[in-house]
C-alpha positions as a LaTeX table, in Angstrom:
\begin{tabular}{lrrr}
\hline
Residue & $x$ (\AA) & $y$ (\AA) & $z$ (\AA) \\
\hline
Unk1 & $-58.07$ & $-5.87$ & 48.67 \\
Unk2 & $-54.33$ & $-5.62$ & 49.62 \\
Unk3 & $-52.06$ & $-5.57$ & 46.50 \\
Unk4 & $-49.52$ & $-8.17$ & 45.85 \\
Unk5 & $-45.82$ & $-8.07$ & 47.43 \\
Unk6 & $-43.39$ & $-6.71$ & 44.84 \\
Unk7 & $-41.16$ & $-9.81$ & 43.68 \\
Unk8 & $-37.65$ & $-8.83$ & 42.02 \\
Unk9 & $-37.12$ & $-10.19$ & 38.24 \\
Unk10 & $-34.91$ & $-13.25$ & 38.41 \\
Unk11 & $-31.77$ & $-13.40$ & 36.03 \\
Unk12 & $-31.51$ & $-16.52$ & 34.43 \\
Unk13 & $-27.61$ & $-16.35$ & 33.57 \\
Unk14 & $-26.04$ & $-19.05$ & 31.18 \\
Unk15 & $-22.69$ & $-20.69$ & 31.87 \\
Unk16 & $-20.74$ & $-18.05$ & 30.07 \\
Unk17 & $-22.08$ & $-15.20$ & 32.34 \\
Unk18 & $-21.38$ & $-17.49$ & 35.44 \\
Unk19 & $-17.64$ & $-17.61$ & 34.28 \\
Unk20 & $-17.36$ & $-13.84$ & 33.57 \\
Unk21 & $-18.67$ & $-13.20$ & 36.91 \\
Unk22 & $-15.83$ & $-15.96$ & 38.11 \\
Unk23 & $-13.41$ & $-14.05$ & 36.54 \\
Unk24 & $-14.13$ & $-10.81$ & 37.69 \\
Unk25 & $-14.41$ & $-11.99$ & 41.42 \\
Unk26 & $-10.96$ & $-13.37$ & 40.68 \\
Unk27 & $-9.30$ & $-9.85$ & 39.43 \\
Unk28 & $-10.74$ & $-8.28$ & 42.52 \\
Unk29 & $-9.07$ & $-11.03$ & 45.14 \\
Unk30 & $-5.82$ & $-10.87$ & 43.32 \\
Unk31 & $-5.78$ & $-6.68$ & 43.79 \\
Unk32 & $-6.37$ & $-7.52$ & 47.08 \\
Unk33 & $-3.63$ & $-10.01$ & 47.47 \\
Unk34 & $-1.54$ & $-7.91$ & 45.92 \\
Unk35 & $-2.04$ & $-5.04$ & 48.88 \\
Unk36 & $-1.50$ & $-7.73$ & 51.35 \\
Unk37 & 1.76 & $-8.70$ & 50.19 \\
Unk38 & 3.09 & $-5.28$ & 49.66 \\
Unk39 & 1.87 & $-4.46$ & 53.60 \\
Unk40 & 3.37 & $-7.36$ & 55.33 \\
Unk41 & 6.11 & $-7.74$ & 52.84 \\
Unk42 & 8.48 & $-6.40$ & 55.34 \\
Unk43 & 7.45 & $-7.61$ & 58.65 \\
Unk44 & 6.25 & $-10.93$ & 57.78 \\
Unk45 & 8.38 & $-12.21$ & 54.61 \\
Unk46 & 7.33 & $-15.49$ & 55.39 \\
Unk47 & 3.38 & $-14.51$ & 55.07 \\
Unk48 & 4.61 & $-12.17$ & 52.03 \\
Unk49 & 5.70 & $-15.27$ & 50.60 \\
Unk50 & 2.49 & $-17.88$ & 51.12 \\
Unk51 & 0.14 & $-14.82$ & 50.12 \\
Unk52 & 2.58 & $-14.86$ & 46.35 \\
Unk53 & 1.99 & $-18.42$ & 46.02 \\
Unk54 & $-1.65$ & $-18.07$ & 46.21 \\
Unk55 & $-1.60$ & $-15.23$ & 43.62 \\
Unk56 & 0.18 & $-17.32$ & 41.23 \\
Unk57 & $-2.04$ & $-20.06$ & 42.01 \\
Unk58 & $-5.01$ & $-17.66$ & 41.19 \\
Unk59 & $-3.42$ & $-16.05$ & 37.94 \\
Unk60 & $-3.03$ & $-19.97$ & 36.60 \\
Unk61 & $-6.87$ & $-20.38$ & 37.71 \\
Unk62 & $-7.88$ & $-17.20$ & 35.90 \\
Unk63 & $-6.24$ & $-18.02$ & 33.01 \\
Unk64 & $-8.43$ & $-21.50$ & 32.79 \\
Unk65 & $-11.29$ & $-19.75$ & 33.61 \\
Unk66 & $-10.63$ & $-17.32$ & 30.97 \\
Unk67 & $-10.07$ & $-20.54$ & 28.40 \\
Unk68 & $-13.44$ & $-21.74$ & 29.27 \\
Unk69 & $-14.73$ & $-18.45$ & 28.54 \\
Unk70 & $-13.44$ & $-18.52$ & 25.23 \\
Unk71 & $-14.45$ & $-22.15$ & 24.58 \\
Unk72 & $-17.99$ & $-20.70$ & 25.71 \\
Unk73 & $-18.49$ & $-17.40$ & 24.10 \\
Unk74 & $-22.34$ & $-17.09$ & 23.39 \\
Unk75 & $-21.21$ & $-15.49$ & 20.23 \\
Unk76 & $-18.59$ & $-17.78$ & 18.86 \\
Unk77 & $-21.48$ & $-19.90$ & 17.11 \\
Unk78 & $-22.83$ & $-17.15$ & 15.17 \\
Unk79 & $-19.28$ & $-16.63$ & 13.10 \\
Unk80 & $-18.37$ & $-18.30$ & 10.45 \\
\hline
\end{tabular}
């Protein structure tokens, strides 16, 4: 009798690991964004420019993200 196909565990991740993940997708975009300005800083100012906007726009994003964290920490019920 042929055995059964091996099926990979599932993770069953709760809000507050959803965020963390959000947030540490974010951090690695905004290095990025940062290398991308630096590199075209020069040649393109105007693209230099559009790419800082969309950092700042992502540093106000992580910061809400990182609110929500807060507001959902798993352990934050089990003081006080």
């Amino acid at each position: 009798m042929p055995s059964l196909p091996q099926i990979p565990a599932t993770e069953h991740n709760n809000s507050w690991q959803y965020l963390l993940a959000d947030v540490e997708d974010e951090m690695h975009c905004s290095e990025e964004l940062i290398e991308q300005m630096q590199t075209v800083r020069d040649e393109m100012p105007d693209v230099a420019k559009m790419l800082e906007r969309i950092y700042e726009d992502g540093a106000k994003h992580r910061a809400e993200i990182r609110k929500m964290l807060m507001r959902s920490d798993p352990q934050a019920g089990l003081t006080g």
